[in-house]
C-alpha positions in Angstrom: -9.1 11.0 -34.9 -10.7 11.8 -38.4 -13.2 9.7 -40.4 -10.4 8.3 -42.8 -8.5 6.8 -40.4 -11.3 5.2 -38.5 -12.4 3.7 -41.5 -8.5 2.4 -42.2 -8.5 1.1 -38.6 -12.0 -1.3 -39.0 -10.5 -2.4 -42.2 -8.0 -3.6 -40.5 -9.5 -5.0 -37.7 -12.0 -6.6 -39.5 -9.6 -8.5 -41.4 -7.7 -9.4 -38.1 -11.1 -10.9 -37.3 -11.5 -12.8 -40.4 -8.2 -14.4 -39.8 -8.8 -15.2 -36.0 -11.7 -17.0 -36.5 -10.8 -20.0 -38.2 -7.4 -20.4 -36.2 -9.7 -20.6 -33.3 -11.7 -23.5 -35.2 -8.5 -24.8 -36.1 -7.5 -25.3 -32.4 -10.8 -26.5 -31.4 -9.9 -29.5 -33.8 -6.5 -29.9 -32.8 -7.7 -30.3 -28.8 -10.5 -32.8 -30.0 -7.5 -34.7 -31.1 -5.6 -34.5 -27.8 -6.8 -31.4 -25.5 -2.9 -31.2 -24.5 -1.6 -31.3 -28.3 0.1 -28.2 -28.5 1.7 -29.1 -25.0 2.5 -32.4 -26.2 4.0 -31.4 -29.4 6.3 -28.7 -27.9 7.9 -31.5 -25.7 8.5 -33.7 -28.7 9.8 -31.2 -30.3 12.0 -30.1 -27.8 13.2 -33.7 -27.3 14.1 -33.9 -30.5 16.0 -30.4 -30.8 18.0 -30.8 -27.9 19.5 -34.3 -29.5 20.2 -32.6 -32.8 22.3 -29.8 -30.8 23.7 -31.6 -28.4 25.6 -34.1 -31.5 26.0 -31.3 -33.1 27.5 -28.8 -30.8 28.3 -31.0 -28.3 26.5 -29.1 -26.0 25.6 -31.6 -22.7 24.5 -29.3 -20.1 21.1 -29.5 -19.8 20.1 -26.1 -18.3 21.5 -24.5 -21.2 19.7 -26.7 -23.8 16.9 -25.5 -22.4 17.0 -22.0 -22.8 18.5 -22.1 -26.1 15.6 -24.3 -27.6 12.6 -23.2 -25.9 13.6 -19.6 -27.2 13.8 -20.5 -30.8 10.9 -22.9 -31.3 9.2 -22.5 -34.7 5.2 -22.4 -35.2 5.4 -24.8 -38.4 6.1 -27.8 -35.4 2.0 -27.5 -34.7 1.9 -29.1 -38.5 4.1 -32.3 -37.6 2.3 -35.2 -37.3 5.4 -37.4 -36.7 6.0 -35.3 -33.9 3.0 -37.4 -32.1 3.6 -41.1 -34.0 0.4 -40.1 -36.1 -0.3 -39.8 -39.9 -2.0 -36.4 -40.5 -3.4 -33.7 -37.9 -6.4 -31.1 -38.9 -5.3 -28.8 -41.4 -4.6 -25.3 -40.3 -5.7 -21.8 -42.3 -3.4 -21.2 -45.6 -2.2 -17.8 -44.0 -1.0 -19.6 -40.6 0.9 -22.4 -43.1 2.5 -19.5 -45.0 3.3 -17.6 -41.8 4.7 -21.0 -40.4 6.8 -21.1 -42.9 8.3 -17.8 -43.3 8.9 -17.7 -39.4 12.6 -17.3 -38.5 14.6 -17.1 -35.6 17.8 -17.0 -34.4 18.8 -20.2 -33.5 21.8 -22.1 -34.8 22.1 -21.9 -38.7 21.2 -25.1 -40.2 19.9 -27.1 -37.4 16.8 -24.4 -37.9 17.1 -24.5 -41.6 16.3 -28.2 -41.6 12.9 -27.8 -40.1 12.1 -24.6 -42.2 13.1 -24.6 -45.7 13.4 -21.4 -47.5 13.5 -19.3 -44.8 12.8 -15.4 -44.8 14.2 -12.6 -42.3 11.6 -10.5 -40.9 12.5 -6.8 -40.7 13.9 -6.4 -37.4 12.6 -2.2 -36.6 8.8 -3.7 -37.0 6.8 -2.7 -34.1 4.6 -5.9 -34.8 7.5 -8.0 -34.9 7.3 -9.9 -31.5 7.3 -13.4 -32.2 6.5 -15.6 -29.2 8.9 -17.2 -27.4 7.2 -20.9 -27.9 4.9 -22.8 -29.3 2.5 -23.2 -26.5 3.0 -19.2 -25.9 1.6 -18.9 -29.0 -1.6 -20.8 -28.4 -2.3 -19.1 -25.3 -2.5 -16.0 -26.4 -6.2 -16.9 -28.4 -9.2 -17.7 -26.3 -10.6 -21.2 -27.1 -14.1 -19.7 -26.8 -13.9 -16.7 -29.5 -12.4 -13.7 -30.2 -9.1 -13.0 -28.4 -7.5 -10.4 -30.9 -9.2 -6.5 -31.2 -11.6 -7.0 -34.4 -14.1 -4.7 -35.8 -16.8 -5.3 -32.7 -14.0 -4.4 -30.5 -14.0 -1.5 -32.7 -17.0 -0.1 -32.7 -17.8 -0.6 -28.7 -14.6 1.4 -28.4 -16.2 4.1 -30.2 -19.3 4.0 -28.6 -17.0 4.1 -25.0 -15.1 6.9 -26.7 -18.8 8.7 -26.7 -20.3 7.6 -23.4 -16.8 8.7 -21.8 -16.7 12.2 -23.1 -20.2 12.5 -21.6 -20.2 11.4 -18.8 -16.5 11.0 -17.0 -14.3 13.8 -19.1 -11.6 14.0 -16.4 -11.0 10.7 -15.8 -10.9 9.9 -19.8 -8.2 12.9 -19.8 -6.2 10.5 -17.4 -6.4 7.6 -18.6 -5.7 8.7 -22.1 -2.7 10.7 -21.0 -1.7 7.5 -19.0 -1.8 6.0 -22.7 0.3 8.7 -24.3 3.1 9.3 -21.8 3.6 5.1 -21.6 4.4 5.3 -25.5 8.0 5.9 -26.3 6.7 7.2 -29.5 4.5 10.2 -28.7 5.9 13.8 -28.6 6.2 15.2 -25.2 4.8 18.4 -27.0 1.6 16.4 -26.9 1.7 16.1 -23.1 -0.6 18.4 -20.7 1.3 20.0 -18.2 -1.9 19.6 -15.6 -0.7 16.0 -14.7 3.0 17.3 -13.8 0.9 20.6 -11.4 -0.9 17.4 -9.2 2.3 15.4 -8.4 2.5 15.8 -4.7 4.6 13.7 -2.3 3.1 10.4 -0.5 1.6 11.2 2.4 -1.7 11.4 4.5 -2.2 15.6 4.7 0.0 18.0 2.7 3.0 19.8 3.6 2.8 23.6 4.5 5.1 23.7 1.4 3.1 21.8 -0.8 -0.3 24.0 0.2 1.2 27.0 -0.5 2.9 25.7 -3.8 -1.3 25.8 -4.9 -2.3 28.7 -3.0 0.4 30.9 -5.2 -0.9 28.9 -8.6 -4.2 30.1 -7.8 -3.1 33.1 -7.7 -2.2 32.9 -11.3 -5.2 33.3 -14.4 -5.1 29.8 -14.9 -5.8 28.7 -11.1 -9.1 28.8 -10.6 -9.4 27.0 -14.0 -7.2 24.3 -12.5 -9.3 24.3 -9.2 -12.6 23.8 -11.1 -10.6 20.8 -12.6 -9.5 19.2 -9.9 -13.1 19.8 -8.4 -14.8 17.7 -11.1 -11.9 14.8 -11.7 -12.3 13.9 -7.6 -16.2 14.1 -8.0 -16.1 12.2 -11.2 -13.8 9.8 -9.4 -16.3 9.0 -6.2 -19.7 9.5 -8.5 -18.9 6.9 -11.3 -17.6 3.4 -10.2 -16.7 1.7 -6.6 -13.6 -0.1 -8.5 -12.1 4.0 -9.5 -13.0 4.8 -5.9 -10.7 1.5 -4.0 -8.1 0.8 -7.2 -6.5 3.9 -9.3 -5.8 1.6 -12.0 -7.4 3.3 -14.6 -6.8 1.1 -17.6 -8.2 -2.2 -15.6 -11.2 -0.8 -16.1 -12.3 -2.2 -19.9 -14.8 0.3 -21.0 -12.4 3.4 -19.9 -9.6 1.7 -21.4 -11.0 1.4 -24.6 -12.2 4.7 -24.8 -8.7 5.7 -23.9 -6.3 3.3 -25.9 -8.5 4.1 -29.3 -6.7 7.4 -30.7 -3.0 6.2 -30.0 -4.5 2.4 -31.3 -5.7 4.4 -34.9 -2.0 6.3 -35.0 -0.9 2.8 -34.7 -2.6 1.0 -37.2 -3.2 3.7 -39.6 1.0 4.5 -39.3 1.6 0.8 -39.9 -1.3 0.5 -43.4 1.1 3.9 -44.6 4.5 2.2 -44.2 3.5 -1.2 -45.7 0.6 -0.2 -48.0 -1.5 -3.1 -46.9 -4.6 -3.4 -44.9 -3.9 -7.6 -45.0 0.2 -7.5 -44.1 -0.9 -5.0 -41.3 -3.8 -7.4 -40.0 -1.2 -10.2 -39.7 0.8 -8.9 -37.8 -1.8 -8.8 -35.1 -1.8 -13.0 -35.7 2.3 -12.8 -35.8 2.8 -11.2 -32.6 -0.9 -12.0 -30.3 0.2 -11.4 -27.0 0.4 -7.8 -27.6 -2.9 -7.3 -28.3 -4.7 -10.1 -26.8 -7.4 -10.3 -24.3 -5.9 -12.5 -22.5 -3.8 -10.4 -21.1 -6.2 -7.9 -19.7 -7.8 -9.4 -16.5 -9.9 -12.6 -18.0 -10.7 -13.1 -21.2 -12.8 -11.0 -24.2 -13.1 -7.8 -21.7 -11.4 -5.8 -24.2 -8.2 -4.9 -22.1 -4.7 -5.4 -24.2 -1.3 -5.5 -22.9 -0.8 -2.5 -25.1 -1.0 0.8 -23.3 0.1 -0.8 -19.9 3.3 -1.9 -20.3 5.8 1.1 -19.1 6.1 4.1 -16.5 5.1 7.1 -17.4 6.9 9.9 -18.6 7.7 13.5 -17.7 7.2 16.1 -19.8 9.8 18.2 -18.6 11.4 15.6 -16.6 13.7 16.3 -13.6 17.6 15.4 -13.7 18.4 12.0 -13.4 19.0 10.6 -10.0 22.3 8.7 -8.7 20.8 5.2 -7.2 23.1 4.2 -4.4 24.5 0.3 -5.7 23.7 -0.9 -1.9 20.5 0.5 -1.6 19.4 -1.3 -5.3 22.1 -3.9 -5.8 20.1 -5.2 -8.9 19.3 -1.9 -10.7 21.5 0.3 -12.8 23.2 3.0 -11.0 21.0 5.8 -13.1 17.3 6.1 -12.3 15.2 7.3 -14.7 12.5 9.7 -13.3 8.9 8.4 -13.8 5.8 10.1 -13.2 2.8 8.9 -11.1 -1.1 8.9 -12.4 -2.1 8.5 -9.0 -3.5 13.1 -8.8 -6.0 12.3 -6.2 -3.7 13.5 -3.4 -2.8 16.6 -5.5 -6.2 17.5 -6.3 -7.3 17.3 -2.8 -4.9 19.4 -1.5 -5.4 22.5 -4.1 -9.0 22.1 -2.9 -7.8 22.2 0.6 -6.0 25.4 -0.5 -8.8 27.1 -1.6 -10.6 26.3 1.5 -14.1 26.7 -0.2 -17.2 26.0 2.1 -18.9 25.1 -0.8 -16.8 22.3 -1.6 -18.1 20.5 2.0 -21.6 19.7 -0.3 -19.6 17.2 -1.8 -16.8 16.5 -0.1 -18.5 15.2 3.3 -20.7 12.6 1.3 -17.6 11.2 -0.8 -16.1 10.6 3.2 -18.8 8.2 3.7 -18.7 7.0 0.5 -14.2 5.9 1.4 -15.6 5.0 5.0 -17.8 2.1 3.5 -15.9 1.2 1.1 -13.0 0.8 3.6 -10.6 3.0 1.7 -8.1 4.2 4.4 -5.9 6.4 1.7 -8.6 7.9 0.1 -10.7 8.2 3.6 -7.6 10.1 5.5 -6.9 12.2 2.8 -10.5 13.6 2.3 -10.7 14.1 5.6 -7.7 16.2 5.6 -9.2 18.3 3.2 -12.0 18.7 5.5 -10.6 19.7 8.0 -8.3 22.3 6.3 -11.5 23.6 4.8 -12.1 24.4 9.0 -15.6 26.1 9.0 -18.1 25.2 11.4 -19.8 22.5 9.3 -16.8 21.3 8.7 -16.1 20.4 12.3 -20.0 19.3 12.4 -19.1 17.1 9.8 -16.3 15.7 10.6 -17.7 15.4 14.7 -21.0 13.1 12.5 -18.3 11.1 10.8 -16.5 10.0 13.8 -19.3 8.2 15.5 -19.3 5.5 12.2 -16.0 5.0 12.2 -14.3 1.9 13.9 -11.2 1.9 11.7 -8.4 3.0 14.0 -6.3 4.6 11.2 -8.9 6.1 10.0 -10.2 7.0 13.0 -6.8 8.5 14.2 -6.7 10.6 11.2 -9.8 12.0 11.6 -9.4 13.2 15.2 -5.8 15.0 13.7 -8.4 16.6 11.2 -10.9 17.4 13.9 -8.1 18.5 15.9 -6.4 21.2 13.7 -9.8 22.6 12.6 -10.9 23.3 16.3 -7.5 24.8 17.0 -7.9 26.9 13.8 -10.9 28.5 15.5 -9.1 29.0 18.9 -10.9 26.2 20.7 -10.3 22.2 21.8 -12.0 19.5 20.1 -15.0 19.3 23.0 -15.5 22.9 22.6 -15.7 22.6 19.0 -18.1 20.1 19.6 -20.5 21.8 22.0 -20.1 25.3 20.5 -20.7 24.9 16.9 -23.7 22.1 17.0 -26.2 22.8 15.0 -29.7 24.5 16.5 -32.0 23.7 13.2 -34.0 26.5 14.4 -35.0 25.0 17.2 -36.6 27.4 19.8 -36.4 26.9 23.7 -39.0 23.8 23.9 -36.7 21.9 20.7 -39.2 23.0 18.5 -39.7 24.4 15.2 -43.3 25.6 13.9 -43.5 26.4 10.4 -46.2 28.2 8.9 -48.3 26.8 5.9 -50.4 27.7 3.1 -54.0 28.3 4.2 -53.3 28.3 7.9 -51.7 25.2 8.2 -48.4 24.3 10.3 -45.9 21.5 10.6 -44.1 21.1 13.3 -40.6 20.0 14.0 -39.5 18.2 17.4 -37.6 16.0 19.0 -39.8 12.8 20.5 -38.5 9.0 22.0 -34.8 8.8 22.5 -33.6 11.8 20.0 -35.5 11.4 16.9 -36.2 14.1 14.4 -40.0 14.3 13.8 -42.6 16.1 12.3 -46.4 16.5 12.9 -49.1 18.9 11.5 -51.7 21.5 13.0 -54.5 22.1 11.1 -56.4 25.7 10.7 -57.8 25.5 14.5 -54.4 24.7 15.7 -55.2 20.4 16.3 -53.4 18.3 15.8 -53.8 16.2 12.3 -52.6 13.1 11.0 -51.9 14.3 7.7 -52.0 17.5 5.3 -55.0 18.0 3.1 -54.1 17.5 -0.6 -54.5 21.0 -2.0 -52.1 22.1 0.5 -49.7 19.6 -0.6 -49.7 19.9 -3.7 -48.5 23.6 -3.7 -44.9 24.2 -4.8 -44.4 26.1 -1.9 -45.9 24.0 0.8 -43.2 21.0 -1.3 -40.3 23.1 -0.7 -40.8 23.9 3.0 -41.4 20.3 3.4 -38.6 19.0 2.3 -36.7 21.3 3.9 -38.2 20.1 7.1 -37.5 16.3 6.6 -34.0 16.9 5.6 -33.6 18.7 9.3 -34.9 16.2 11.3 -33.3 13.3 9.0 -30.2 15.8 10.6 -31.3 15.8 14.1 -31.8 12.2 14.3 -28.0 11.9 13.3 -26.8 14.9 15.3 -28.2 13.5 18.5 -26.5 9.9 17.9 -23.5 12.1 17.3 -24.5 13.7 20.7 -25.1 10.8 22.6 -21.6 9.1 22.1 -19.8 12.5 22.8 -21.8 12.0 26.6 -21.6 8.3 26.8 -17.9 9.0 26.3 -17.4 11.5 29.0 -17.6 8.5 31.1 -14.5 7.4 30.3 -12.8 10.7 29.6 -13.8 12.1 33.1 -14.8 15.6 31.7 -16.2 17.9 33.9 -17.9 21.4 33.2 -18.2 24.2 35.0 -22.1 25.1 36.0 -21.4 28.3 34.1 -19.9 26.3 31.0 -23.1 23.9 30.9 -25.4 26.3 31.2 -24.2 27.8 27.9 -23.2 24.9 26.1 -26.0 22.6 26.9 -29.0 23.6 28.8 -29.9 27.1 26.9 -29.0 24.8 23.0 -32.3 23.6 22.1 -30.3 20.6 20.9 -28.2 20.1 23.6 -30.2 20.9 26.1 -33.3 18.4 25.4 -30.3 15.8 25.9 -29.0 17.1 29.3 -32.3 17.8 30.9 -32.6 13.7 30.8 -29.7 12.7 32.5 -29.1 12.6 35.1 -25.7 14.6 36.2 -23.4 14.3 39.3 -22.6 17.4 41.2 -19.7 18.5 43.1 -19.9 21.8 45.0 -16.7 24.1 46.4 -17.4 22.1 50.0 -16.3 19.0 49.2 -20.0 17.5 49.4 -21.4 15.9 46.0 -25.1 14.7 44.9 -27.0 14.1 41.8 -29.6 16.3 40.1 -31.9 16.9 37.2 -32.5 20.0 35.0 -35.7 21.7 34.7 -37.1 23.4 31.8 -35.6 26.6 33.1 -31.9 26.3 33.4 -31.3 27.7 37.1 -34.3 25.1 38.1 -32.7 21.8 39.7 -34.5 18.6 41.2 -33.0 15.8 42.6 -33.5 12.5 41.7 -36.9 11.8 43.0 -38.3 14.3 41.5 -38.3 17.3 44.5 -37.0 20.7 43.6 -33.8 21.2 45.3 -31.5 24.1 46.2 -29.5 25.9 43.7 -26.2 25.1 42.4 -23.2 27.2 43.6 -21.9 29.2 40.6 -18.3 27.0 41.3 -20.3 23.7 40.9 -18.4 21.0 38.5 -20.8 18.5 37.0 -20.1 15.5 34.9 -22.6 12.3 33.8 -23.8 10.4 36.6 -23.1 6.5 35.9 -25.3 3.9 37.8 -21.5 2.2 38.6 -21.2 5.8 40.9 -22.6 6.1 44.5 
């Protein structure tokens, strides 16, 4: 867009304004006369149509009179008083009496002709030239309240959305406005980018093997990675900026990101019309001959800047495939040619080159925008991400998927995330429950679940696990007490900030982790797992995680012999007490434990 043409455009739109406004005035005093005039005078008119064709023509069917008059009614009727028995009605704008009268359609010769006299053809290849069907059509398409038609306000928020869109949400303006250009018939496919054609994948919740290694050979190419860091930043963008992006993909719903996006092929428009007919006023009324184009009316509720322009058609290829043969029984209704339309829906595709690239780093992001599609309820968007997640496959991965699935209650959602879970494990040669033990997390936790870090002048804080699995922290001063809190000067060094936060993040993640960790045994109920003495001692009792859990439960043994009892763990993992407290023999090394329920005797 260059300065000349933006300047053509608020000319125009200016003007469009200055014409809109006292139409809208106009049918203010019009509904003061009757609020249902214009309903009113449409069925009057209509009445007294159908009698002059039906002696004319002798035409008596009456379904047939109606679509031949309601089709052709002209706008000049809204100026006859004898319509409604009355003398005089307001008087509109002199442009809407001259447009009134010049307005011409195609219905039969000279019963038309009386109503209109002097009647002038419109040029039949305008693209303004969309006369509504009726009178009451008409009407509608202005807003009682204000300004229904794109004017110069319109104008210059689009500019300033044009702005705060480039900034802040490139990759999603890139979208929309190639939504925009690929709907118009007009534009050149040479105009098209090639990107939205490379993240067309097939519908489904997790990608084909053909389809991941379709990307893992483009990133091969010199332009992969650059098309990885892309899809990287339009699926952030798309979870970081706005709820509505994150549960509907309709783009161009949204009026701020439409406007930004509809503004260069809207300048083309206007500034290609101003050329053809060397007129900024002819130009501006055509917006008032053909409003529903271009009204707000149109776009979700009134005056929020959304147009029927720009979200009318598919979207085209830019190389499209051949044409498909439509099977007449499968579409009875549709032609037997389909024409191939593309989808703006790249999500999926995006997704799955990330998934190809199988970046840990990509987890940072990835595992929050889960949780972001879990509350939001999104079950596409949630099973997809997940996918990726699990394709991804490193321990976090697994770590976050096994934190994930103790918020979920969604079964589809759910479901999918166990597949996920599922095939990551199995990538790493192990089950789902030995994913789950083997790869939780020890926070540096040494063999009492604790974690002292050093601070500046001789100070320490101290990680731990206290009540029923909570993270927490506590401080030693110089003598090794315990203190309520750290002096100031120690923490207001930039060291002593760091290490801090570092701590509070970890047992924010132990507080979670142990939820995680409580549900995985509370399950086990139900599941009936078992482990071998061997197997528990190295999954549970030596994890300074894990093992803080087991060593208060109690657990329910079952030796080679056949005979079964109940125990406790010490703080030594070969140390075993049974419930009362009393140290008791040692378990045989072919001992099977599970979780002891108070249900079991």
């Amino acid at each position: 867009m260059i300065d000349s043409d933006l300047a053509i455009t608020r000319m125009v739109l200016f003007e469009v304004g200055q014409l809109e406004r006292p139409l809208v005035r106009w049918m203010a005093e019009m509904k003061q006369v009757d609020p249902r005039v214009f309903d009113k005078l449409q069925q009057a008119w209509l009445e007294r149509y159908e009698q002059k064709i039906s002696s004319c023509y002798k035409i008596t069917q009456q379904p047939l009179l109606q679509n031949v008059t309601l089709a052709h009614m002209p706008l000049a009727a809204a100026m006859m008083p004898e319509l409604l028995n009355r003398q005089s009605l307001p008087r509109p704008p002199a442009w809407y009496r001259s447009f009134a009268r010049k307005y011409q359609t195609n219905a039969l010769g000279f019963i038309t002709s009386s109503f209109l006299p002097k009647p002038v053809r419109r040029s039949d290849g305008s693209y303004y030239n969309r006369t509504p069907n009726n009178l009451r059509e008409y009407f509608y398409s202005f807003s009682d309240s204000g300004t229904s038609l794109p004017d110069e306000k319109w104008f210059d928020q689009a500019l300033q959305d044009c702005e705060k869109m480039e900034r802040d949400i490139p990759h999603l303006l890139w979208l929309a406005r190639e939504m925009v250009l690929r709907e118009d018939a007009a534009s050149s496919t040479e105009s098209m980018d090639s990107r939205l054609e490379l993240f067309q994948v097939p519908e489904a919740p997790q990608p084909s093997l053909k389809t991941l290694a379709r990307y893992k050979e483009h990133l091969a190419k010199p332009e992969g990675i650059k098309d990885l860091e892309f899809a990287r930043s339009f699926v952030r963008e798309a979870f970081e900026s706005s709820e509505k992006i994150l549960t509907s993909w309709h783009l161009l719903k949204q009026p701020s990101l439409y406007r930004a996006a509809i503004l260069p092929r809207f300048v083309r428009l206007v500034t290609g019309a101003v050329s053809r007919t060397q007129s900024v006023r002819k130009v501006a009324e055509a917006f008032l001959l053909s409003p529903s184009l271009y009204s707000f009316r149109f776009g979700g509720g009134e005056n929020n800047g959304i147009m029927r322009l720009g979200r009318q058609k598919g979207l085209r290829y830019k190389n499209p495939p051949p044409v498909k043969s439509v099977k007449p029984d499968c579409h009875p209704c549709s032609s037997s040619l389909s024409s191939p339309t593309i989808s703006s829906d790249i999500i999926a595709g995006c997704l799955w080159m990330i998934a190809a690239a199988a970046d840990a780093v990509d987890l940072e992001w990835l595992l929050p925008a889960c949780k972001k599609a879990l509350a939001a309820e999104d079950v596409a968007i949630f099973n997809r991400l997940v996918a990726t997640v699990g394709l991804i496959g490193t321990p976090d991965a697994i770590r976050g998927m096994v934190r994930l699935r103790a918020r979920v209650r969604h079964a589809t959602m759910f479901n999918a995330l166990e597949r996920s879970l599922a095939k990551a494990a199995a990538a790493s040669g192990l089950t789902t429950v030995e994913a789950e033990e083997l790869l939780a997390q020890e926070y540096e936790l040494d063999s009492t679940s604790c974690h002292r870090l050093n601070l500046p002048d001789g100070y320490a804080a101290v990680l731990s696990i206290t009540g029923s699995g909570q993270g927490s922290i506590y401080y030693e001063g110089e003598k090794g007490d315990r203190i309520s809190k750290l002096p100031p000067f120690v923490l207001e060094q930039e060291k002593c900030k760091a290490l801090l936060k570092s701590m509070r993040s970890d047992a924010k993640a132990i507080s979670a982790d142990m939820l995680v960790h409580r549900y995985r045994l509370e399950r086990s109920w139900l599941t009936g797992q078992t482990w071998t003495l061997r197997a528990f001692i190295e999954r549970w009792l030596i994890h300074p995680l894990l093992g803080w859990l087991a060593r208060r439960q109690i657990w329910l043994v079952a030796e080679p012999g056949g005979s079964i009892r109940t125990c406790l763990f010490g703080k030594e993992a070969t140390t075993v007490y049974d419930p009362d407290g009393n140290k008791a023999p040692p378990l045989h090394p072919d001992t099977l434990l599970s979780l002891w329920h108070l249900l079991q005797k």
